[in-house]
C-alpha positions as CSV (number, residue, x, y, z in Angstrom):
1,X,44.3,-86.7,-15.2
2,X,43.2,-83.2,-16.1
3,X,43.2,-80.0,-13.9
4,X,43.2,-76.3,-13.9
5,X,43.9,-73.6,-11.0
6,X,41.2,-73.9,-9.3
7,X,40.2,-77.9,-10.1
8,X,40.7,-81.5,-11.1
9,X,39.6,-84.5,-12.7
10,X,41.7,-87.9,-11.2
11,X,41.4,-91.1,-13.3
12,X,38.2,-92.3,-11.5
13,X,36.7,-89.3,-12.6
14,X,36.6,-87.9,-9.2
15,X,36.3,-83.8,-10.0
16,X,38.2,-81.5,-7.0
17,X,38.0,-78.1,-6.2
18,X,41.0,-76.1,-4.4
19,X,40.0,-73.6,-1.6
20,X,41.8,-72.9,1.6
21,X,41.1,-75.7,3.3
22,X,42.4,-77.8,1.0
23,X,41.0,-79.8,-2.0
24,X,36.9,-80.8,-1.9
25,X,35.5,-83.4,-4.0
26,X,32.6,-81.4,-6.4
27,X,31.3,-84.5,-7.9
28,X,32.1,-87.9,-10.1
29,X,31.9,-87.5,-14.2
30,X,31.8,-90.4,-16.5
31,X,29.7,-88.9,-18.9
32,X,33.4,-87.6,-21.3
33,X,36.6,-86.3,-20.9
34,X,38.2,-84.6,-17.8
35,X,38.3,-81.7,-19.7
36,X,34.8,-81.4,-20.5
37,X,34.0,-82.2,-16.8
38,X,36.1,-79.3,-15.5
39,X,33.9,-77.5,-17.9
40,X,30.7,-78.5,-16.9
41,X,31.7,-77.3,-13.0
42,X,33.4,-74.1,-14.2
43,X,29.7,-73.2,-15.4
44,X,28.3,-74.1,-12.6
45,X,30.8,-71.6,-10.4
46,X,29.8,-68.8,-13.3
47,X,26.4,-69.3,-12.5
48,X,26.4,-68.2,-8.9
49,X,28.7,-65.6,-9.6
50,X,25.6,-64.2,-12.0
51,X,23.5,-65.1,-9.4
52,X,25.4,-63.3,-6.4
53,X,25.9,-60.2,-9.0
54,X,22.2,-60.2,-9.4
55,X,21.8,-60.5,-5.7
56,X,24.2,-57.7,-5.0
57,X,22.5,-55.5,-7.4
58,X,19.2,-56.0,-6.2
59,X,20.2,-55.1,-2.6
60,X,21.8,-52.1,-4.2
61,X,19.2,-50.7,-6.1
62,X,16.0,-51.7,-5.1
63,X,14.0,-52.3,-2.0
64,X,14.6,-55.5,-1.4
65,X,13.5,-56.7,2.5
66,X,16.5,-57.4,4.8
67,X,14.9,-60.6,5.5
68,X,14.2,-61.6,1.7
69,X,17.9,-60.6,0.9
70,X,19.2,-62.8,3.9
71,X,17.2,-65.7,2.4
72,X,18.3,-65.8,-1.0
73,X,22.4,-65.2,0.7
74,X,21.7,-68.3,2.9
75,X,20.3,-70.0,-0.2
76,X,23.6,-69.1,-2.3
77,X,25.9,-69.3,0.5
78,X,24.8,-73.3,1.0
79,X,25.4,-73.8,-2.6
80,X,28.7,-72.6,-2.4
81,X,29.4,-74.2,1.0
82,X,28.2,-77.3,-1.0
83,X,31.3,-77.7,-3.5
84,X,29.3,-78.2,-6.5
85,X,31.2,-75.8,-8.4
86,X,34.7,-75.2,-9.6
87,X,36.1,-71.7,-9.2
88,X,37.6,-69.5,-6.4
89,X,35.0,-70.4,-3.9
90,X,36.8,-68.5,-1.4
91,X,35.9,-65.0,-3.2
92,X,32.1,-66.0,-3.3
93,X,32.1,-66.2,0.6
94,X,33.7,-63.2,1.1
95,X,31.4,-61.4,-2.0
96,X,28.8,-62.6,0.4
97,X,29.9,-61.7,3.4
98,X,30.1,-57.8,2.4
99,X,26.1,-58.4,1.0
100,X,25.5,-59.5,4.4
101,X,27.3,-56.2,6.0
102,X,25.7,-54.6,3.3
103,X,22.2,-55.8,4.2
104,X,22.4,-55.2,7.6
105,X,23.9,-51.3,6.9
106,X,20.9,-51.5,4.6
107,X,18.5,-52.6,7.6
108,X,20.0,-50.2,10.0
109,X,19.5,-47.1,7.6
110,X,15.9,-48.2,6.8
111,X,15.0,-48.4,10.3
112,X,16.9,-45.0,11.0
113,X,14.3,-43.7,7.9
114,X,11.6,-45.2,9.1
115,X,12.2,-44.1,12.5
116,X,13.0,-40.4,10.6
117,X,10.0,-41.0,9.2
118,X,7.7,-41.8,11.6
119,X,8.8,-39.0,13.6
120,X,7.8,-36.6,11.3
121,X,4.5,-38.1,10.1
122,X,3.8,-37.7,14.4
123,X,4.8,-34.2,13.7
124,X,2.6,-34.1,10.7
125,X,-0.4,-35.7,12.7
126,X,0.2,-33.6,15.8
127,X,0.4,-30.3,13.7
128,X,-2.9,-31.2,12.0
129,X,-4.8,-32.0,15.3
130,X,-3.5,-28.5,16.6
131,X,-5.1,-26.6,13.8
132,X,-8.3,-28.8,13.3
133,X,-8.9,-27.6,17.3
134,X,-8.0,-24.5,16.7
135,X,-10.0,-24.6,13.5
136,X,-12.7,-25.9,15.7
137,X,-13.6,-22.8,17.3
138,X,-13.5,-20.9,14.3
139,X,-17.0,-18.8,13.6
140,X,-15.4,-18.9,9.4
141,X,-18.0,-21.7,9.2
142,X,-17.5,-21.8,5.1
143,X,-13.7,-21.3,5.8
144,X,-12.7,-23.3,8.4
145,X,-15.3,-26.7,7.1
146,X,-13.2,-26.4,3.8
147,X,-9.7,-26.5,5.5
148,X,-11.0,-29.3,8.1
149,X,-12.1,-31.4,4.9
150,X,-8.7,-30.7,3.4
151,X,-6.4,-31.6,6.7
152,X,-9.1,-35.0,6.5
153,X,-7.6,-35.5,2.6
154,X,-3.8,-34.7,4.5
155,X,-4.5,-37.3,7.2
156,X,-5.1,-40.0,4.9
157,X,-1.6,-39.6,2.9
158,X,0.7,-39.5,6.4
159,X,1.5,-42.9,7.3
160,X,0.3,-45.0,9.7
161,X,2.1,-45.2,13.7
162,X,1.6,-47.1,16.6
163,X,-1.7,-48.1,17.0
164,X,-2.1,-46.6,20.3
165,X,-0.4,-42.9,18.9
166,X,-2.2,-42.9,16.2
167,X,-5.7,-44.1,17.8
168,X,-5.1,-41.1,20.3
169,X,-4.2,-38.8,17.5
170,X,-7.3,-39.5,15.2
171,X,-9.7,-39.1,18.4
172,X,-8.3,-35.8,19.2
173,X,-8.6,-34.9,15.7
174,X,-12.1,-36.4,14.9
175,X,-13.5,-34.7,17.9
176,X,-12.3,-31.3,16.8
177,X,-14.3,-32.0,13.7
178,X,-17.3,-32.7,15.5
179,X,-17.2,-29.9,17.8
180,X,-17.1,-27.9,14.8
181,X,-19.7,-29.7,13.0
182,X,-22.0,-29.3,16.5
183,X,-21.1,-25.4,16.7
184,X,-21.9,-24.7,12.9
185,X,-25.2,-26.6,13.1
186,X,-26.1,-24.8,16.1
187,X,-25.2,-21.6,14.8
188,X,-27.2,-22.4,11.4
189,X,-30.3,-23.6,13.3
190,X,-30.4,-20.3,15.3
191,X,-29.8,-18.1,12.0
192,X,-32.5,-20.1,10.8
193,X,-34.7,-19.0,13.8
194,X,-34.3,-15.5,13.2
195,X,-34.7,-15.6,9.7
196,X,-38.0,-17.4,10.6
197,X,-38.7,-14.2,13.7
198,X,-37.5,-11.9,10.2
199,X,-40.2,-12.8,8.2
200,X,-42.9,-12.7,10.4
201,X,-41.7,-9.2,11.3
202,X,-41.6,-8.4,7.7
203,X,-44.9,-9.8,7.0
204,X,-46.5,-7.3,9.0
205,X,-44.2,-5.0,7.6
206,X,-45.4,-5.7,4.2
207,X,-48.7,-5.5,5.5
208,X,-49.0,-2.2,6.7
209,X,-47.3,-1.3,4.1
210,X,-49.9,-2.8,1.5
211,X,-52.5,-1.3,3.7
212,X,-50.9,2.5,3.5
213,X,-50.6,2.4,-0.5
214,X,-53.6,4.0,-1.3
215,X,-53.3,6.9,1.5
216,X,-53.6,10.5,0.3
217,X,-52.4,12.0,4.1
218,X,-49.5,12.5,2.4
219,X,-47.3,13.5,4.9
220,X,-47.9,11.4,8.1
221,X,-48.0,8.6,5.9
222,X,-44.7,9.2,4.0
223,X,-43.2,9.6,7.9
224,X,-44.9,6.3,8.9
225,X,-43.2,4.6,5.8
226,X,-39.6,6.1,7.0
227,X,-41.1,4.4,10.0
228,X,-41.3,1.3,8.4
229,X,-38.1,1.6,6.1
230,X,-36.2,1.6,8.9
231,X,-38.0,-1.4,11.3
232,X,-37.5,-3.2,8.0
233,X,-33.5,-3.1,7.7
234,X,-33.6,-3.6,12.2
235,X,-35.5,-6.4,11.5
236,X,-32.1,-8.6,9.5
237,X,-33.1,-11.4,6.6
238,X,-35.3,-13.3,5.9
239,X,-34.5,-17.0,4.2
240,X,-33.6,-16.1,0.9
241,X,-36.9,-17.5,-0.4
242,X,-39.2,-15.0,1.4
243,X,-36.4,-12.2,1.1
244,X,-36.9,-11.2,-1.7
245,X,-40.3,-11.9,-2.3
246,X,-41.4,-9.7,0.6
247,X,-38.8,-6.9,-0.4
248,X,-40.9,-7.0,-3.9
249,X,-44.2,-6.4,-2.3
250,X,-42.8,-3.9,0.4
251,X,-41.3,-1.7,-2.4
252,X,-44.1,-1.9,-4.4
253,X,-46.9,-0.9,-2.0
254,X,-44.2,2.0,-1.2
255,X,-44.0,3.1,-5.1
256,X,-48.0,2.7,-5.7
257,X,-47.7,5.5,-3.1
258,X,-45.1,7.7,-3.4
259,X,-46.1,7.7,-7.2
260,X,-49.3,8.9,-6.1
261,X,-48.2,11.7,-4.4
262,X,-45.5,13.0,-6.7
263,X,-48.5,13.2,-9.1
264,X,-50.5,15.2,-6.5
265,X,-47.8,16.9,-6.0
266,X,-46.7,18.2,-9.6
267,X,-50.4,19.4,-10.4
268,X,-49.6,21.2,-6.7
269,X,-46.7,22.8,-8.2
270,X,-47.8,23.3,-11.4
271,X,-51.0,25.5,-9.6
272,X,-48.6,27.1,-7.4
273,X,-46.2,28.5,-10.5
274,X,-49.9,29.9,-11.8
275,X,-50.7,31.4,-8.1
276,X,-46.8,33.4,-8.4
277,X,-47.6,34.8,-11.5
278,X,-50.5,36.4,-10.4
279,X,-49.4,37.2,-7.0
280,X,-45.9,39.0,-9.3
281,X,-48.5,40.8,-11.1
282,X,-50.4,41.9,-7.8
283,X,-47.2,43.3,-6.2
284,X,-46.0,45.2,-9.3
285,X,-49.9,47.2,-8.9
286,X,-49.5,47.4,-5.4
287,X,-45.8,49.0,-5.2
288,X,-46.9,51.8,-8.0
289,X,-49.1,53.3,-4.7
290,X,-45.6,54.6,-3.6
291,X,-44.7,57.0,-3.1
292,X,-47.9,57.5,-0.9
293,X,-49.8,60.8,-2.2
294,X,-53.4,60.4,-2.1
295,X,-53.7,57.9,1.0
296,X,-57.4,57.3,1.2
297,X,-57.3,56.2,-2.9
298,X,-54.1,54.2,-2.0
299,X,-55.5,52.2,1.2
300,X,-58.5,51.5,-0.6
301,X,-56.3,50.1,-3.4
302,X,-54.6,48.2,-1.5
303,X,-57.1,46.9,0.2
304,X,-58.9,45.7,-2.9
305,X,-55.2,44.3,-3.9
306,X,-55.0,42.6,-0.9
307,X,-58.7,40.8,-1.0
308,X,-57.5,39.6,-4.8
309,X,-53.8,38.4,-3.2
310,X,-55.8,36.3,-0.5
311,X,-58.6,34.5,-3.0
312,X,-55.2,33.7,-5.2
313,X,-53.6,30.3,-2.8
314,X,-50.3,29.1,-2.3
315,X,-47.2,29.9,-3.9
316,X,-44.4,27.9,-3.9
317,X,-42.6,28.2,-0.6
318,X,-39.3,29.0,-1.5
319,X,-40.5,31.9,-3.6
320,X,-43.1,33.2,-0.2
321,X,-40.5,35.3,1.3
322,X,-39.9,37.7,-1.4
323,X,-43.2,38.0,-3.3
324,X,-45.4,38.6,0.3
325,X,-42.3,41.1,1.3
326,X,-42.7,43.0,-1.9
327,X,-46.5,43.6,-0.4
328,X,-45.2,43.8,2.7
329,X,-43.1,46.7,1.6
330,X,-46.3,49.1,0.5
331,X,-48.1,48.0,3.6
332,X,-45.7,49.8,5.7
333,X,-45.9,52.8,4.0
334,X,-49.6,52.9,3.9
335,X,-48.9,52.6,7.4
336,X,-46.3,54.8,8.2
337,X,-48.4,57.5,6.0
338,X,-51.3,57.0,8.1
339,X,-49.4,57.6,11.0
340,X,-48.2,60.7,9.9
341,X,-51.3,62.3,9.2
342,X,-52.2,61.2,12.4
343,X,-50.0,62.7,14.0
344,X,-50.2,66.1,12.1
345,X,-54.6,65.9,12.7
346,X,-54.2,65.5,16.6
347,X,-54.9,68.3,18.6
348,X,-54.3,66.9,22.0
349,X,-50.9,64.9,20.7
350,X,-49.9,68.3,19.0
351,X,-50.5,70.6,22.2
352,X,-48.3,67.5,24.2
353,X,-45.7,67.6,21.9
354,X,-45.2,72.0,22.3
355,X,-46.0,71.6,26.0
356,X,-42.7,69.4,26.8
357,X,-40.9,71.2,23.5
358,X,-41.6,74.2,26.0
359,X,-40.6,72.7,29.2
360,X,-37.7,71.5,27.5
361,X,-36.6,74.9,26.7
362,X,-37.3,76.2,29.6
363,X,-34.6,73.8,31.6
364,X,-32.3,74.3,29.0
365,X,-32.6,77.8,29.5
366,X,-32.3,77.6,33.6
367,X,-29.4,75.1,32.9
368,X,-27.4,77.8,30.7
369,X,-28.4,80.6,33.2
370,X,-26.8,78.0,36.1
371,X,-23.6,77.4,33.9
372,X,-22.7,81.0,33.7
373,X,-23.6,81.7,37.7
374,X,-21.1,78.9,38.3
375,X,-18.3,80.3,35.8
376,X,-18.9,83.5,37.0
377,X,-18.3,82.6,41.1
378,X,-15.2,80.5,39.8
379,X,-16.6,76.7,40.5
380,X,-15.8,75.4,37.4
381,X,-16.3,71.9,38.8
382,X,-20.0,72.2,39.0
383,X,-20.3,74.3,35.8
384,X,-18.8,71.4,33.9
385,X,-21.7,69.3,35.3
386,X,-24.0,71.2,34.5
387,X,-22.5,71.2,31.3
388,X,-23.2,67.5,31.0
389,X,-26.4,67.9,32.3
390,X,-27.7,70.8,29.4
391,X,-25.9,68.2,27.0
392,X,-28.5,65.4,27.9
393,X,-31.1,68.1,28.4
394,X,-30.6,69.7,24.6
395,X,-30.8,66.2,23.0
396,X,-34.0,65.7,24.1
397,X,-35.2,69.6,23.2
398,X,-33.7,68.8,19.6
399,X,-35.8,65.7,19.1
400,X,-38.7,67.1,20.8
401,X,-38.5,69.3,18.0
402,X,-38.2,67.8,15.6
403,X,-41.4,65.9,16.5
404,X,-43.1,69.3,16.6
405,X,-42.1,69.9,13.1
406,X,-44.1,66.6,12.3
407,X,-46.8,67.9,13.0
408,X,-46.8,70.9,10.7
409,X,-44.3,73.7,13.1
C-alpha cells in the first residue's frame, strides 16, 4: 500500500483522497505501481488548480460575464465535488467560493456602472435634446445646421436606454431638427422670393439706366442717376447669378455717361480758363479809368469795355466773384462821379440845398438867442433844453453844409 498526505493506493488498487469528511474513493488503477497512480491523480488536482488560477484571473482582469464566470465555477466546482483528483480539495472549494463572492461583487459593481452609466448617457441625451430645441429656433441657419449635424454624430456614440426613454428622447430631438429644417427652408424660399422681386426691380433699374447713357442734360440726368443709385441699394440682392451681371450693366450705362460729361465738361473748363484771361485783361483796362477825370471819355470806355466783357462767356465760378467785382469797382465810381456832377449842374437841387442851409441857420440862430433869454432870466432848466435842442439843430446845419459845398460853395 502506498500513500501521501493527501491520498492512497490500498492493495486492490483502490486510490483515496483525504478531505474533511473523511477519505473518498478517486478511482481504481491497475495499470502500475501505487506510486505511479498517486501520480497520475496528483496531476489531475494540479490541473484544476491551473484551471481555477486561470478562472480567477480572467474574472480579475477581463470582462468576463457574471453568468459565463458562474458557468465555468459550476463546471470546476462539479469536478472537484467529483473526487477525481488527489490534493487538498478542501482549498479548491473555498478558492471557489471567494470567485463566487468575487463574481457577484463583480456583478454588483457592473450593474452600479452601468446604472452610473446610463444615468449619465440620459444626461447626455437630455442635454442634447435641450440645445437641438433651442438650436431649433435659431435664425444662425449655417451655424446652428452645423451644430445640429454634430449633436446627430454625438447621439450616435451615447449608448443605448430603455426603449421607451430613449424612443421619447430621439422624437423630441428629431422634431427639433425638423422644425429647424422647416424654418430654414421657409426662410430660404422667401429670400429667394425677394431676390426674384430684386431683380425685376433691378431690371428696370438697369434699364433706365441703359436708356439715360447717351443723355447730354447733364444735370437732371446726373440727379436722376443718384435717383437710381440709391432705389438700387433699397432694392437688396439679387441671386448671385443676376447680381452681378446687372450691377455690370448698371455701372456701365452710368460710366458711358458720366465719361461723357466729364469730357464736356473739361473742354467747358478748359474755355472758361480762356474766358478769365480775357475778362483779367478787361478789368486791368477798366480800373486804369480811376481815378475818374474826364467822365464822358471814361463812361464811354467803359461802356465799350463792358460790351467786350459780355460777348466774352463764362468764367469759372469760383473765380466770378472777384473778377466781375474788380469791374464792379470802376462802375461805382463812374457812378458816383456822375452823381457828383449832377449834383454840382442842378440849379433847382442847388437853390434846395441853400434854402434849408438857410433855414437851418436861421433856427440855430433863434435857438442861441432863446438859450441866452433863458440864462439871463435864471431858468437854467429850459436853457439846458434848448441846449439839446441847438445840438440836434447844428448837426443837421453842419451836414447841410457840407452838401452845399458839393455843389461848388
Amino acid at each position: 500500500m502506498s500513500s501521501d498526505p493527501w491520498g492512497r493506493v490500498d492493495e486492490t488498487g483502490t486510490v483515496y483522497v483525504r478531505t474533511s469528511d473523511g477519505e473518498q474513493v478517486v478511482g481504481s488503477w491497475q495499470a502500475g505501481t501505487p506510486e505511479e497512480a498517486l501520480a497520475y491523480f496528483e496531476r489531475k488536482y494540479e490541473g484544476l488548480v491551473v484551471e481555477i488560477g486561470l478562472l480567477e484571473k480572467r474574472v480579475r482582469t477581463t470582462d468576463l460575464s457574471a453568468k459565463d464566470a458562474q458557468t465555468a465555477i459550476d463546471h470546476l466546482r462539479t469536478q472537484v465535488d467529483e473526487h477525481h483528483a488527489v490534493g487538498d480539495l478542501g482549498a479548491l472549494r473555498v478558492r471557489l467560493d471567494k470567485l463566487v463572492t468575487t463574481v457577484e461583487s463583480r456583478r454588483e459593481e457592473r450593474k452600479v456602472a452601468k446604472a452610473k452609466q446610463t444615468d449619465e448617457a440620459r444626461a447626455a441625451k437630455d442635454a442634447l435634446v435641450v440645445e437641438a430645441e433651442q438650436l431649433a429656433q435659431s435664425d444662425q441657419w449655417r451655424s446652428a445646421g452645423e451644430r445640429l449635424r454634430a449633436l446627430v454624430d454625438i447621439w450616435k456614440g451615447l449608448p443605448r436606454l430603455d426603449r421607451k426613454s430613449d424612443d421619447e428622447l430621439w422624437h423630441r430631438f428629431s422634431h427639433a431638427r425638423s422644425a429647424f429644417s422647416k424654418r430654414r427652408k421657409a426662410h430660404f424660399a422667401s429670400l429667394d422670393a425677394q431676390r426674384e422681386d430684386a431683380r425685376k426691380v433691378k431690371e428696370r433699374l438697369v434699364a433706365e439706366a441703359e436708356s439715360l447713357s447717351k443723355s447730354t442734360d447733364w444735370g437732371p440726368t446726373a440727379a436722376r442717376y443718384r435717383e437710381l443709385m440709391a432705389d438700387w441699394k433699397a432694392a437688396g440682392r439679387a441671386q448671385r447669378e443676376s447680381e452681378d451681371d446687372l450691377w455690370n450693366r448698371f455701372r456701365g450705362a452710368q460710366d458711358v455717361f458720366f465719361a461723357a460729361r466729364s469730357e464736356v465738361f473739361a473742354e467747358r473748363d478748359a474755355e472758361q480758363i480762356e474766358n478769365l484771361k480775357l475778362k483779367e485783361e478787361l478789368a486791368d483796362e477798366a480800373e486804369k479809368l480811376v481815378p475818374i477825370t474826364d467822365l464822358k471819355a471814361a463812361r464811354a470806355a467803359f461802356r465799350s469795355l463792358n460790351e467786350r466783357w459780355e460777348a466774352i462767356g463764362h468764367v469759372p465760378r469760383d473765380a466770378r466773384p472777384k473778377v466781375e467785382g474788380r469791374m464792379h469797382s470802376v462802375e461805382r465810381a463812374i457812378q458816383e462821379a456822375e452823381e457828383g456832377e449832377w449834383r454840382r449842374t442842378n440849379p433847382e437841387a442847388r437853390a434846395r440845398a441853400a434854402g434849408l442851409t438857410g433855414q437851418l441857420q436861421a433856427a440855430v440862430d433863434k435857438l442861441r438867442e432863446q438859450i441866452d433869454a433863458a440864462r439871463a432870466a435864471g431858468n437854467n432848466t429850459k436853457a439846458d433844453k434848448l441846449s439839446r435842442e441847438l445840438e440836434g439843430r447844428q448837426a443837421l446845419l453842419d451836414q447841410a453844409l457840407k452838401g452845399l459845398e458839393e455843389f461848388g460853395g
